[in-house]
C-alpha positions, 0 to 999 in steps of 0.5 A: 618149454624154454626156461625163465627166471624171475627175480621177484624182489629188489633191494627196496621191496616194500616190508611189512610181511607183504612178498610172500603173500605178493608172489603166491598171488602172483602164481597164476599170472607167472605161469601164464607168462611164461616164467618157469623159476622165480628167485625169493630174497633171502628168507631167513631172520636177518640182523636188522629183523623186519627191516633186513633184506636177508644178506646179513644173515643172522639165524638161517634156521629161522624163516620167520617163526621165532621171535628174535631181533624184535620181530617173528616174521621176516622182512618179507613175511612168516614162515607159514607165508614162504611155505604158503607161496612155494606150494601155490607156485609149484602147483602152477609148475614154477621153481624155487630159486633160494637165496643162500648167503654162507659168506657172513653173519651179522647181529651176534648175540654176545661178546667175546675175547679174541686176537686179532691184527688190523689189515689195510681194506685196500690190501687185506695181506698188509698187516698195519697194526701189532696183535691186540685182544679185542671184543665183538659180537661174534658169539650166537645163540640164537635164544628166540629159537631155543636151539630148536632145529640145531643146536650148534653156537657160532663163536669168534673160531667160525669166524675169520675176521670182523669189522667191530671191536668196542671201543676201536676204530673200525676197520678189517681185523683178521682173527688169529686162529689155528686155521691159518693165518691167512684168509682163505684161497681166492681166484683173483688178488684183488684188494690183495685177498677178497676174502672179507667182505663184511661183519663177521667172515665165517670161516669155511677151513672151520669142519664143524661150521662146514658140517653144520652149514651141510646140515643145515642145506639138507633141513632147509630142502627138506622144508621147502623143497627148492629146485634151485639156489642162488649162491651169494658174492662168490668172490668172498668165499673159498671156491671149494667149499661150494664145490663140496657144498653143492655136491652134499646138497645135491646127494642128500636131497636126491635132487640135481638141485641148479645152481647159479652163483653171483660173481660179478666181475664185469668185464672180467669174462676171464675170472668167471671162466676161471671160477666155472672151471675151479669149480669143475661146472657145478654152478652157472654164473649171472653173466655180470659182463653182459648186463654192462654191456647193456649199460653202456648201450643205453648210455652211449645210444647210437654210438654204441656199435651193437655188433659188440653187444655180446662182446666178453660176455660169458653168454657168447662165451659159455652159454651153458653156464650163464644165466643173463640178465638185465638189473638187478637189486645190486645195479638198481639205482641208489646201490653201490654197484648202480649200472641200470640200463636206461628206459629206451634200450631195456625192450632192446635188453629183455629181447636179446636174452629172451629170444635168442638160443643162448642163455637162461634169462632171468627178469628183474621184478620191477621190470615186471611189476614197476618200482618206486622208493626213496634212498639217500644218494652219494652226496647223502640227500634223499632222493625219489626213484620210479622205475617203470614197468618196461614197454612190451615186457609181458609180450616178450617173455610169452614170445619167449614161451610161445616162439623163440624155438629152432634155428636161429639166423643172425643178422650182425651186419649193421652197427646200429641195426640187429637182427635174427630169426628163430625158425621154430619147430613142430610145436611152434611157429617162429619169430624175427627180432630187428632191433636198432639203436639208431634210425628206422630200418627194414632188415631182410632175413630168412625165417624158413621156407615153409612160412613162404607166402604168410603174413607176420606181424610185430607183436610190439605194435611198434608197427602196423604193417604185415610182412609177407614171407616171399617164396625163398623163406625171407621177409623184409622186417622193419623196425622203427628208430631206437626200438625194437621189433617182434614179428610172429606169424598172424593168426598164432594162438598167444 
């Protein structure tokens, strides 16, 4: 069966303790799509509490069974609720995808004393102030656990630098440390050295906070059993630490554990290249270049020559190591990384990383489900978002599952028209995807001679028509303007 991954969350999913209970519900119905793995939000306290998405990550031993930052469960529900739904979910054969955030921690619990020295955010290599002592919260305790589960304290030596000292300006601060007075070792110069990202940087050169982050992998796998992680901002922390990290994870479990790592870097198919090689092919990576690419079409609508759709894109490149998609919470509108892909081209999108051989597709939960929420714009006003479910999605994630099987022939020909043909196998009858940006066409192509002389409709309902395949294997698909076209052959069982 072909793999799918969802992502069952977005940046403004609704609160009050609600997702987990959502997705053990939902078990049934995914199943029966076609989605084989679904990736959770972070599911440990965060430094916001109830209100925290999960990326400033406060207690990683607390999945929402103590009472700390002003709340026991999470954003997304208690403890009892995630093992609740990862069990109602495995038993309808569907992965766990967890969310692991390693690169910062926010909310400390306590001040403390330490040097630092103030670099530029635009070049964190230039020095722009002399040492100075300073206090911030980089002291946790974790009192509401009670050092239940681990003992371990974070102070300001696990940390390598802090955005917050009271009483001055904020800024980055480089803590001074005898691990190196430099941040840690990254693939790439940009802003100097990516290192920092946020609050408090842990410091991965630290042995007792890489023993104590091992550890903790192995306690989190041993109460949820995961199949997988998603492996946050990659290109803030040392590319061998995730290297030894997985290697750990993945002995001390007795499971081969996927990976999949954000290192989004659009247009920079060379950096994730790099990254996957660095890291010897631990990991695969979310192919960032691909999913602007998709941004761009749906921008530049018939202009865009979609021959160039898969053009840098780590998907045509890599195919192994990718994992496509189309949004996601970061490129969602209102985010600092907003790039969604407009309404009309998102069937177009989901039937390019669906139906073709290349790539581990992952669906974007209000792609899914639909989405509306109201955040502050640039210019700081409210505004009101709704995202519609998208058009057709559910029938082509079970076209994925039912049809998207063997050969496949590519039809690239046309600026403004593509088309392919997956042959199928013993098992299943396959499909022919036309897609165009631009007019309606009819687009020939071989889909095998064994279905000469049967009868393919779209699944879509973009048209009413049947194609008869002709006695050399071919058939003359059509496809109405700006839209896309699935046809599989009439009378397959969905």
């Amino acid at each position: 069966m072909n793999e799918t991954m969802i992502q069952f969350f977005h940046w403004y999913s609704e609160g009050d303790a609600k997702l987990w209970k959502e997705a053990a519900k939902a078990s049934s119905y995914l199943a029966k799509l076609g989605i084989t793995s679904i990736w959770f939000p972070p599911a440990y306290k965060g430094a916001n509490g109830g209100y925290s998405t999960g990326y400033d990550s406060y207690d990683l031993y607390d999945l929402g069974e103590f009472d700390q930052k002003g709340t026991v469960a999470t954003k997304y529900g208690t403890k009892e609720d995630y093992i609740h739904a990862i069990k109602a979910l495995k038993k309808q054969n569907i992965k766990i995808i967890v969310d692991i955030v390693l690169g910062h921690k926010g909310g400390g619990d306590e001040l403390e004393s330490f040097k630092v020295i103030k670099v530029d955010e635009n070049n964190r290599e230039k020095i722009i102030s002399d040492e100075i002592e300073i206090q911030s919260y980089t002291k946790f305790t974790f009192p509401g656990r009670n050092k239940k589960y681990s003992d371990f304290e974070w102070n300001f030596t696990c940390f390598s630098g802090v955005d917050y000292g009271e009483g001055i300006p904020s800024g980055i601060y480089k803590i001074k440390s005898e691990y190196g007075d430099n941040w840690e070792e990254m693939i790439d110069n940009e802003k100097g050295n990516y290192d920092y990202l946020m609050h408090n940087d842990i410091e991965h050169r630290n042995p007792y906070v890489r023993q104590e982050l091992n550890d903790w992998a192995k306690w989190y796998f041993d109460q949820t059993d995961f199949d997988g992680v998603r492996l946050d901002a990659l290109k803030h922390i040392s590319f061998d630490f995730y290297k030894e990290w997985l290697t750990l994870l993945r002995s001390n479990s007795g499971k081969n554990v996927f990976a999949v790592g954000e290192y989004w870097a659009p247009g920079y198919l060379d950096l994730l290249q790099k990254y996957i090689e660095v890291t010897e092919g631990c990991m695969s990576l979310f192919d960032s270049s691909l999913q602007n690419n998709f941004h761009n079409a749906s921008h530049e609508g018939s202009n865009y020559d979609l021959r160039r759709i898969f053009d840098g894109s780590l998907t045509q490149a890599d195919p192994l190591h990718s994992v496509s998609l189309v949004d996601n919470h970061d490129t969602q509108p209102l985010q600092d990384l907003e790039a969604p892909v407009e309404k009309w081209f998102k069937p177009l999108a989901y039937a390019l990383i669906l139906l073709r051989q290349e790539g581990y597709p992952c669906i974007f939960y209000p792609d899914l489900f639909g989405a509306h929420y109201v955040d502050k714009d640039k210019d700081g006003n409210d505004q009101e978002i709704f995202l519609d479910k998208v058009d057709g999605i559910e029938e082509l994630i079970t076209t994925r599952k039912n049809h998207a099987y063997g050969i496949q022939r590519d039809y690239f020909e046309d600026a403004n028209c593509l088309g392919w043909t997956r042959e199928g196998n013993e098992e299943h009858s396959g499909c022919a995807v036309v897609l165009s940006n631009k007019d309606a066409y009819n687009k020939p192509m071989e889909i095998g001679i064994h279905y000469a002389g049967k009868k393919f409709y779209d699944i879509l309902k973009r048209s009413n028509e049947k194609v008869i395949i002709d006695q050399n294997g071919w058939g003359n698909f059509p496809v109405p303007a700006g839209n896309v076209s699935v046809w599989i052959e009439l009378n397959t069982k969905e």
